[in-house]
KEKE-810825 format. One line per field, with one value per residue (C-alpha): residue number from 0; y, x, z. Coordinates in nm, 2 decimals. Example, Ala and Ser with C-alpha at 12.3 -4.5 7.8 and 13.67 -1.06 7.14 Angstrom:
<pts>
k: [0 1]
c2: [-0.45 -0.11]
c1: [1.23 1.37]
c3: [0.78 0.71]
</pts>
This chain:
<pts>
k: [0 1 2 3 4 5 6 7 8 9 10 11 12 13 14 15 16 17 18 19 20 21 22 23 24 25 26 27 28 29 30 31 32 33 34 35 36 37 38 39 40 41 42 43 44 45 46 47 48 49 50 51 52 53 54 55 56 57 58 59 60 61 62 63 64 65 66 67 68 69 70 71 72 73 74 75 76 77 78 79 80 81 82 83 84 85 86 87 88 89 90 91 92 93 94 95 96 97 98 99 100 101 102 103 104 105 106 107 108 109 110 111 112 113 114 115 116 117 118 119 120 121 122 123 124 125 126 127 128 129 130 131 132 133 134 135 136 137 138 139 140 141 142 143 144 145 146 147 148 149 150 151 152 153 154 155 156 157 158 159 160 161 162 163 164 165 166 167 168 169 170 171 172 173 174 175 176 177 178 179 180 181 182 183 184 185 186 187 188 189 190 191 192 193 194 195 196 197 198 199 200 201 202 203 204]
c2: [-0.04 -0.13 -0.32 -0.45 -0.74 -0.62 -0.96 -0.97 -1.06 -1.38 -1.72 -1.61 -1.45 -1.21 -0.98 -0.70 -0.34 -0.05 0.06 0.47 0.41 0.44 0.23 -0.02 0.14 0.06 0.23 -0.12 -0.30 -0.07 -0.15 -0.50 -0.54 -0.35 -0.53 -0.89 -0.75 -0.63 -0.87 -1.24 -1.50 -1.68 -1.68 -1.29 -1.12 -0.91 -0.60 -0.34 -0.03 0.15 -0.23 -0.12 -0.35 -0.57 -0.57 -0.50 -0.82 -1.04 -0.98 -1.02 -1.34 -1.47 -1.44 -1.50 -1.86 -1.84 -1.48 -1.39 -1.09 -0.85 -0.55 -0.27 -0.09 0.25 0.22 -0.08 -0.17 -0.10 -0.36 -0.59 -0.63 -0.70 -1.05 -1.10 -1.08 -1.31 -1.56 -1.82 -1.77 -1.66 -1.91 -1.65 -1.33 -1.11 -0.83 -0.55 -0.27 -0.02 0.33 0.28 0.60 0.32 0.05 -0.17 -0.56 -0.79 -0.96 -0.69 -0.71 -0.83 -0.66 -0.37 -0.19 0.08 0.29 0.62 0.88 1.12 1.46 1.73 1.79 2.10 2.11 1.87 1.85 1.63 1.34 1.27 0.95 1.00 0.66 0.81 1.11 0.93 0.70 1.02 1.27 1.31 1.30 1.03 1.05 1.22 1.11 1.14 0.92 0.61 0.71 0.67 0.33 0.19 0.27 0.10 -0.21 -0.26 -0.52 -0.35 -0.54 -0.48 -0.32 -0.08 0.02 0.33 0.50 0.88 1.11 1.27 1.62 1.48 1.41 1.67 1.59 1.25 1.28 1.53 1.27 1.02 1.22 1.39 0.99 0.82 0.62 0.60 0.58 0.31 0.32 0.54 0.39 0.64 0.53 0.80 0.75 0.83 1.18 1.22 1.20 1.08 0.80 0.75 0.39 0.47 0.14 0.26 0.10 0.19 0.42]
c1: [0.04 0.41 0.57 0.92 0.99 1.11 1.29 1.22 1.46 1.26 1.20 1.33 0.99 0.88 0.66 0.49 0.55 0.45 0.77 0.68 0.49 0.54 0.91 0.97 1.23 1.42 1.19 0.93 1.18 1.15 0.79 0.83 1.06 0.87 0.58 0.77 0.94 0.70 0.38 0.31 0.35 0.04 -0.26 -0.36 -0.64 -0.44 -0.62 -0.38 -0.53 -0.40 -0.20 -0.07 0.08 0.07 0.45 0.35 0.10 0.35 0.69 0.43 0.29 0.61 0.77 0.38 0.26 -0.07 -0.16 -0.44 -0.44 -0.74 -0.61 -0.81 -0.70 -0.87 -0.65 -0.77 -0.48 -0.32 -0.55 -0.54 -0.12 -0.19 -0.42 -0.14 0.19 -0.09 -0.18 0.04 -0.12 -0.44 -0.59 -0.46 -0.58 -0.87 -0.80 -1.11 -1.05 -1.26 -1.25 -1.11 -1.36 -1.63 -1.48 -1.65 -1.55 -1.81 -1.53 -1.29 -0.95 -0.65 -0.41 -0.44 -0.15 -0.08 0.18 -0.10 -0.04 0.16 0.18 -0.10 -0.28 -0.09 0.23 0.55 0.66 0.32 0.50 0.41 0.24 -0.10 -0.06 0.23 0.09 -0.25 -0.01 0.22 -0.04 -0.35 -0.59 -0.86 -0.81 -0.69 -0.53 -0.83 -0.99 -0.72 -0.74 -1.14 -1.10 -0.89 -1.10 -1.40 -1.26 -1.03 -1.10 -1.16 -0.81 -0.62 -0.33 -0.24 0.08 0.10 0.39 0.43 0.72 0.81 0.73 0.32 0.39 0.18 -0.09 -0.09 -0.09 -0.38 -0.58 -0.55 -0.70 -0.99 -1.03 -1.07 -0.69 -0.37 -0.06 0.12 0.50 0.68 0.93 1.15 1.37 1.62 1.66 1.96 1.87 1.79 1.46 1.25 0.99 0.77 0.58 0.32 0.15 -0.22 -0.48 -0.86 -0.88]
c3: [-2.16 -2.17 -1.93 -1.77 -1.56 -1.20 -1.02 -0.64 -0.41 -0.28 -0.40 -0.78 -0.83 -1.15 -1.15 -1.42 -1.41 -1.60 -1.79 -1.71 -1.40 -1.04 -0.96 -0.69 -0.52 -0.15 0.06 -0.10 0.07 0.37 0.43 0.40 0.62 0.88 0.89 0.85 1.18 1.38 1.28 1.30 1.05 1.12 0.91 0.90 0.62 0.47 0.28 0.06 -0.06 -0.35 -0.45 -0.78 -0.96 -0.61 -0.52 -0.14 -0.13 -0.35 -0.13 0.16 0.05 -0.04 0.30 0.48 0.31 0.56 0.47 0.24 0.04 -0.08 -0.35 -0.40 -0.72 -0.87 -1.23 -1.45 -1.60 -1.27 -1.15 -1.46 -1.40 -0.98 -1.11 -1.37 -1.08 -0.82 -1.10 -0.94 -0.64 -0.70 -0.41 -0.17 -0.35 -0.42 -0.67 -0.67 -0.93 -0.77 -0.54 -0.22 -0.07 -0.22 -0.08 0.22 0.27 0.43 0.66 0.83 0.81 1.06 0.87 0.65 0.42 0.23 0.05 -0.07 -0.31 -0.12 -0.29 -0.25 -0.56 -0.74 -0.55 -0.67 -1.06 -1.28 -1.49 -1.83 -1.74 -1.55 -1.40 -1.24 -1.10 -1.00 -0.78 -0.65 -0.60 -0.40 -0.78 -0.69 -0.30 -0.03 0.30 0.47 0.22 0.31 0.72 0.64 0.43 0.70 0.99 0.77 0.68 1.01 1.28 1.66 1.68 1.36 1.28 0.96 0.83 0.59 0.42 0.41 0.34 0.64 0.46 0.56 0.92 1.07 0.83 0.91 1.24 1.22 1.01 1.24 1.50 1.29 1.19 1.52 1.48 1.70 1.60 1.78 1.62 1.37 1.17 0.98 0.65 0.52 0.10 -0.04 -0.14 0.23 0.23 0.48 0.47 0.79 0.81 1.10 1.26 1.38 1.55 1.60 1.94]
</pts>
């Protein structure tokens, strides 16, 4: 796999991306500063499904010292460059490559994010790299599959941010009532090509 450094914009810190991969991009930056806004610094159990490479859980640990971090990851090397960007604090992380439908922790979570594939399975334009289109498009799960995961592994009184473009708002919303979750706050990002990006902050009902 080829890679290429991406610098974050706290404490000077480096991490590992694939070069034709899924990008960091400002709506990252969106989600971080959501949940740095709207939940407590103290010592939460932080779970991310779908990490990636782990940029969420790194700019989340670096502005959260007293957090800890598990990273569920389906694509090995995927998984393989999260424990490389988390080496330097690998006291604070977990990094499981395995199938979030599979996926059941023995401690529930406080805190639970994710940033899903987003894309139905045969609509939007495939990319050459199937990295890519496994982390854009609905391939190994669907958004049921995340609602499911998230009800599994969440405390009774956790909180879970995910990220959707606003193009899956009625899904969502559907998903979460099929899967037992409400939707507390909407927080809505407009990207320079004016689309939307939706961070909804759910609870169990």
């Amino acid at each position: 796999m080829k890679t290429t450094v991406v610098e974050l914009p706290y404490g000077n810190y480096k991490i590992l991306q694939e070069k034709n991969g899924q990008p960091v991009s400002s709506d990252t930056a969106f989600f971080i500063e959501t949940v740095n806004h709207k939940e407590s610094r103290d010592n939460q159990s932080v779970l991310d499904i779908g990490s990636g490479n782990g940029i969420i859980s790194v700019m989340l640990a670096l502005t959260n010292p007293d957090w800890r971090f598990t990273c569920v990851e389906i694509q090995e090397e995927l998984a393989d460059l999260c424990l490389s960007n988390t080496e330097s604090m690998n006291e604070r992380f977990d990094v499981t490559c395995t199938d979030l439908r599979r996926f059941t922790a023995n401690d529930k979570f406080d805190l639970i994010v994710s940033n899903p594939p987003f894309y139905k399975e045969g609509t939007g334009r495939l990319s050459p790299s199937e990295s890519r289109n496994i982390s854009r498009f609905e391939i190994a799960c669907k958004m049921d599959d995340v609602i499911v995961c998230i009800d599994r592994n969440l405390k009774p009184e956790g909180k879970a941010y995910v990220m959707y473009p606003g193009i899956r708002d009625i899904d969502f919303k559907s998903s979460c009532r099929k899967n037992n979750m409400k939707i507390i706050s909407e927080f809505e990002f407009v990207m320079t090509n004016n689309r939307r990006q939706i961070i909804y902050k759910i609870k169990k009902t």
